[in-house]
Structures are given as C-alpha cells and as structure tokens.
N, C-alpha and C positions, 0 to 999 in steps of 0.2 A: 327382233329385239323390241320390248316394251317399252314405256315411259320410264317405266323403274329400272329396269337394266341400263336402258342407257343413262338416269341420274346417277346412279352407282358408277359406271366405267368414267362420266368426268368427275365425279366426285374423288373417285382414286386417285385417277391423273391431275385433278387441281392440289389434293392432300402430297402426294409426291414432286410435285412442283413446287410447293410453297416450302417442302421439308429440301428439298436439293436445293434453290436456288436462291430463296428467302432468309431460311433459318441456320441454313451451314456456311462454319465457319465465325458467326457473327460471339463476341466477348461478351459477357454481363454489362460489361462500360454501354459498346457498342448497341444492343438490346434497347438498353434504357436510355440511346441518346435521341434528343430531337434538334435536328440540324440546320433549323432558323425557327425563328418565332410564327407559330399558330400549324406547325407542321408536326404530328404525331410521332412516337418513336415508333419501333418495330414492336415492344413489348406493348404497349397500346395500344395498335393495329390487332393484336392477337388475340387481347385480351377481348376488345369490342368485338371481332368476331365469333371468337367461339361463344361470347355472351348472347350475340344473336342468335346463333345456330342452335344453341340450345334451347331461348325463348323457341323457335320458329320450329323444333324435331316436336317440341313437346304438345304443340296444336295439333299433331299427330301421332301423338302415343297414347295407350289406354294410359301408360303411367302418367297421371295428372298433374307432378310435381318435376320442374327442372334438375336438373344434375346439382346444380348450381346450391340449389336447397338441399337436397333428399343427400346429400354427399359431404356438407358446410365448405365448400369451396370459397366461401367469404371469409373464413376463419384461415383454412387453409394456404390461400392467396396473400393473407395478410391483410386485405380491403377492409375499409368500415362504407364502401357504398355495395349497393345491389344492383345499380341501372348496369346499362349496356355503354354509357358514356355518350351517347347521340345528345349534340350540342352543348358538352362540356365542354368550359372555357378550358385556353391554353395552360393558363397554371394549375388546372384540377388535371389535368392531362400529364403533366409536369409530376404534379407529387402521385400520382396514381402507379405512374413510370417509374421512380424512385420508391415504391411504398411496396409493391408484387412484388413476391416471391416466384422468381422466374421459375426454379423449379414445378413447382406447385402449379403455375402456369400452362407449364409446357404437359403436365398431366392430366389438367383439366381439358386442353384445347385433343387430349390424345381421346380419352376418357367420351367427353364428348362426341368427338368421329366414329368411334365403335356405337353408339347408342346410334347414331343417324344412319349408318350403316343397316344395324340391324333393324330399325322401325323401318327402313327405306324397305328392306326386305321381308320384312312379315304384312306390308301395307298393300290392303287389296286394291288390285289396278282399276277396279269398277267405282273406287272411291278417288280417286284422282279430277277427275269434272266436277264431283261437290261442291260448295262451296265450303270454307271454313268454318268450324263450328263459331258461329256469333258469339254468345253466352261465352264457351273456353276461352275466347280472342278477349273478350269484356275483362274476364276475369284477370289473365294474365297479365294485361297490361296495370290493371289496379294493383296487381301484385306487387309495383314497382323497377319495371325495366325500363321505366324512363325515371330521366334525374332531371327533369327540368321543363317548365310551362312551351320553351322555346322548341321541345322534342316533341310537343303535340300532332305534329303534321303529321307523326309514320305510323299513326294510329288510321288516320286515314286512307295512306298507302296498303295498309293491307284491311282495308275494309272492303267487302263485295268480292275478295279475290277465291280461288280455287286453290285446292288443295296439291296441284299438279305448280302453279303459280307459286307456291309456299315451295316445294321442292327446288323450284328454279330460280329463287332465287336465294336459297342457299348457295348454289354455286355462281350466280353474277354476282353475290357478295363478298364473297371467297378472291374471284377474279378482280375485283375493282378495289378492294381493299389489300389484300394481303398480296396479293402480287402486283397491282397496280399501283397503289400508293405505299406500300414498303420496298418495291424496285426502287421509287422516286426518293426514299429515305437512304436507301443504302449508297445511294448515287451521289447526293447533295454530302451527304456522311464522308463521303471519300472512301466506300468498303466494298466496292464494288458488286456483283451478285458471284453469290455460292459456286460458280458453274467447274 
C-alpha cells in the first residue's frame, strides 16, 4: 500500500465515521445548536471543514479554482462570507449557524469528498515529498480563506510543508474537528452520538 491508498482507506473511514456517528440522527434545531458560549455547533464544525479541505484538495488540483467558487456554494449556502471561519468570534459563529442552509451544506461537504477522492487518486505518488506550490499557497490564501488579521498564523502553518503533509492533514482535521469537537457538541447538547 502507498501514501495515497492508505490517505484514501482513512479518509473513507473518517467520511463514514463522521456520517454514522456525527451526522445521524442530529434535527435542523439540533445541527445549528451551540451548547454554551464560544463552543461551535455541528453545522459550523462542517461547514469550516469542508471549507478547508477544499482550500487544502485544491493546492493539489490542476483545477486552480475551489469548489467553493467554480460551483457559487456561497450563494448556494446562503453565506455573504468566503473564509473558512478560523478565529471567528462566537456570535459570527452564531449567525453563520442560523444563516446555512444545511441542505446545501450537506452537499457541498459531499461534493467536496468526491473531488478529494479523486485528486487523491489521479495524484502522482513521486509528487507527494514536493513541497507545496508557494505562488498557488500565496495566491489562495489572498483569495480570501481567512476572515480575519487574528487567522494570520495558518498561513504559516502550511508554509514549507509537503504535499504528502497537505494530505495528512486533511484527515487530522477531519478527526480533531468533526469527530473530536462535534463528539464534544453532541455531548454537552444532550444528543448523544449517532451510534
């Protein structure tokens, strides 16, 4: 097994995990609830991740443009921002929650896992030790994936990193978000997990 097979096999398993255990069973109410103050819902957990994984597929697609844009998922969604929500305050958190169209939501976060799927799989494993294209990382980020001076630091986070590093942590993101801190939402919520 490859780098790439194996991002694939937990990438399935964290996508299946997060749709069994996460997302089932949870009410529109329940989606958009945040269950004390400065604690994210579950529809904001999802929203900021697939926002990422798509910025983070697209450093590695010849397609030069996010889902995000080439698709109008901001229209779609119902959003008037474009970031990822890194170091939005709680009440922009709040109305973001209240303002998504969960539907629309739940299509973009699907939408998005087939594209990384398939870049995962058309991505030569001789390009995985690269490092990330500087200039595309410059660009994208000027694109507007951050909403705020306070988010400047995850610019530096993926500076100097590798293209295998860009894959991995698509899924420590996956894991530490949507299963780790939306376990901790469904918990404090009273909704126990999906299982």
């Amino acid at each position: 097994m490859d780098g790439l097979q194996f991002f694939l096999q937990q990438y399935d398993f964290l996508h299946s995990a997060v749709e069994g255990t996460i997302l089932s069973g949870l009410t529109e109410t329940q989606m958009r609830h945040h269950p004390q103050q400065g604690q994210n819902s579950v529809a904001w957990l999802v929203w900021h991740v697939a926002r990422w994984e798509d910025f983070m597929i697209t450093l590695l697609d010849s397609e030069p443009q996010q889902l995000f844009d080439r698709e109008d998922w901001l229209g779609r969604m119902q959003l008037t921002r474009r970031d990822a929500g890194t170091a939005m305050t709680y009440e922009e958190a709040v109305a973001l929650s209240i303002q998504i169209d969960l539907t629309a939501l739940g299509r973009y976060r699907q939408e998005v896992g087939r594209r990384t799927r398939a870049v995962a799989q058309a991505f030569d494993p001789k390009r995985l030790d690269a490092a990330i294209d500087a200039e595309r990382l410059r660009h994208h980020f000027a694109d507007g994936i951050l909403g705020s001076e306070q988010a400047g630091w995850v610019e530096q986070l993926f500076a100097d990193r590798t293209n295998a590093w860009l894959l991995s942590f698509v899924n420590i993101h996956m894991v530490e978000q949507l299963i780790g801190e939306a376990s901790c939402v469904r918990s404090l919520g009273g909704f126990g997990l999906g299982l």
